[in-house]
FIKE-54003 format. One record per atom (N, C-alpha, C, O, CB): residue in one letter; x, y, z. Coordinates in pm, whole numbers, plus 50000, padded with zeros to 5 digits. Glycine has a CB too. Layout:
N
aXYZ;...
END
This chain:
70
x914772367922982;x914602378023084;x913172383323074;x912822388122966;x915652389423069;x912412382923165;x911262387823197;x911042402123228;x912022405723293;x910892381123289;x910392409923215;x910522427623252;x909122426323298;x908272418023269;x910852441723105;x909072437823387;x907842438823462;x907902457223518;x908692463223591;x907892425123607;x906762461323448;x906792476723528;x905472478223591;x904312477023552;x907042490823422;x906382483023758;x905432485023811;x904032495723788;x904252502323687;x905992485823895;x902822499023845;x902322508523782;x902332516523719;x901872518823607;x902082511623804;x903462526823859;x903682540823877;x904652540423662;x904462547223561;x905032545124084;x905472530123691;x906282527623531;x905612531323447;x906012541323387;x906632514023478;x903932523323393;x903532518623338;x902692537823264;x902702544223158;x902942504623415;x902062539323417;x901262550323357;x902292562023329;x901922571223255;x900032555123460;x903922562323399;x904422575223305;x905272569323194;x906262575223150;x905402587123392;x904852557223148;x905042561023029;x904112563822906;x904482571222815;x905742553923004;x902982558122906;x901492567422858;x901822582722881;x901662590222785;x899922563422968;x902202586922981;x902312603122996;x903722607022902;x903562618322858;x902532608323187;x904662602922870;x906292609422775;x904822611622657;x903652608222669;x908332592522708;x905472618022560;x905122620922430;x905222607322369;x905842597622414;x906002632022362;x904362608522237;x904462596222140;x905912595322048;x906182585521978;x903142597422032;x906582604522059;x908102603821981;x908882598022064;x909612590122005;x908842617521940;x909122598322215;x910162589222310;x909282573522361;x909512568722471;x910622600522479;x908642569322298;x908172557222324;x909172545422306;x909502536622385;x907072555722246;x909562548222170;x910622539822095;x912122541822173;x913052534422145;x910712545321925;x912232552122268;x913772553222336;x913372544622449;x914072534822473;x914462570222388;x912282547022523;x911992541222636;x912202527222582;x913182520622615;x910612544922699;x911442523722516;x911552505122498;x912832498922454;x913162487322481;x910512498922376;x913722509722367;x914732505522334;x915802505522494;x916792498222498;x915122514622202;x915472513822605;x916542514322673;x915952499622749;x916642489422754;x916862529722761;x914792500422798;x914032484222851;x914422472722813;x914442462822886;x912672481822813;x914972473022626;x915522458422577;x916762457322639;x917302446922677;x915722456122413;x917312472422649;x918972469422628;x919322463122811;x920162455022848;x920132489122571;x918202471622898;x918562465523028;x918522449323057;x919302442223120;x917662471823122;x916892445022961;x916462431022986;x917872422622925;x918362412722980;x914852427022897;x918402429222797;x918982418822756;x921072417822806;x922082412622760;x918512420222582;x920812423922889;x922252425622930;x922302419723054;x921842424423158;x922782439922937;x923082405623032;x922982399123190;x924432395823206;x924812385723266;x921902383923214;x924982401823168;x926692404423219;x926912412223390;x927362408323497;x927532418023080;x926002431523313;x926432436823427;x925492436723553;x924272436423571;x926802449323395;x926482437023623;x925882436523787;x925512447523842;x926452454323883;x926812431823890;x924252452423862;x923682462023873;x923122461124039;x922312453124085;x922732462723755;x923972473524118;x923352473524231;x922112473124253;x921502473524146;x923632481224281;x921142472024380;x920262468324392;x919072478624308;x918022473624268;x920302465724524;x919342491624290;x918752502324235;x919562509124129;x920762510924146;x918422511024335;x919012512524032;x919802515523912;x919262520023827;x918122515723812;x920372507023860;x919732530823727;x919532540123638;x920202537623503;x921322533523475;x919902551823694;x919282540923437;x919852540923252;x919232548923206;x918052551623229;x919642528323145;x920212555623111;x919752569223057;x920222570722919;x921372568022886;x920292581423142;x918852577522794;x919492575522680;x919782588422657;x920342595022745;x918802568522575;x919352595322502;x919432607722479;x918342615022568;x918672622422661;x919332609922336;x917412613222542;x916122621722600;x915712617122722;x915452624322818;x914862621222513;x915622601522719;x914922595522874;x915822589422956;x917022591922965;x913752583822862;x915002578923031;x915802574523135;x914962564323214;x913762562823195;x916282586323220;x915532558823284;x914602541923361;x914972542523499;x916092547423516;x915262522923298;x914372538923603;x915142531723680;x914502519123733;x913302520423755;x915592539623777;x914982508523757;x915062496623782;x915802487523903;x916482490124002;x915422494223684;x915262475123836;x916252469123962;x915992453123920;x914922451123860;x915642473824159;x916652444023939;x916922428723887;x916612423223988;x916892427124101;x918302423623840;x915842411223953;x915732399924057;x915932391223989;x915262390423886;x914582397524134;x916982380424020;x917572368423904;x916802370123796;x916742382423790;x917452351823944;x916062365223692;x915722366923578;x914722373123529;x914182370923421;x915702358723543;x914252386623659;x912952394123601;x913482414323635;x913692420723738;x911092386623724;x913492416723530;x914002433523575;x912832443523591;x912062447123502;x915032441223448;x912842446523699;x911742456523733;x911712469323706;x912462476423774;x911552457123849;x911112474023632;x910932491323589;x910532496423685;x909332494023698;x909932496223477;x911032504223785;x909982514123878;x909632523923800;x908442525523773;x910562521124012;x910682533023745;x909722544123702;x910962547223546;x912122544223520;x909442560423858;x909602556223462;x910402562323324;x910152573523324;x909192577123392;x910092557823184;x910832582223257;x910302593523223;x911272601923122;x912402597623141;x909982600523348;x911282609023052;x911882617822971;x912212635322964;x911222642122992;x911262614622885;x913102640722940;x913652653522938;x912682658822830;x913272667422765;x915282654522905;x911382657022786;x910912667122614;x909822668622677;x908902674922625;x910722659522423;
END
């Protein structure tokens, strides 16, 4: 599975703090690597602190945007 974040992704996640870096990427593996569920065309995952939203195109998941509650 390929991941790809778009800009807007890219630069807020440079903007979360340096302590939710490691949630963000961990929630990014868990989306890339889960190809069971069927995820409507737009879609959200959320851990303790942050959160993603995304969207799948057969084997590449797109980050639109991240950001975190701290």
């Amino acid at each position: 599975m390929r991941v790809e974040l778009v800009p807007r992704a890219a630069n807020a996640l440079f903007a979360v703090p340096d302590e939710v870096h490691e949630e963000i990427i961990t929630l990014i593996e868990a989306v890339a690597g889960d190809s069971t569920t069927e995820a409507p065309d737009l879609a959200a995952t959320f851990g303790e602190w942050c959160w993603l939203v995304h969207t799948r195109h057969g084997d590449v998941v797109e980050v639109l945007d991240v950001g975190c509650a701290r």
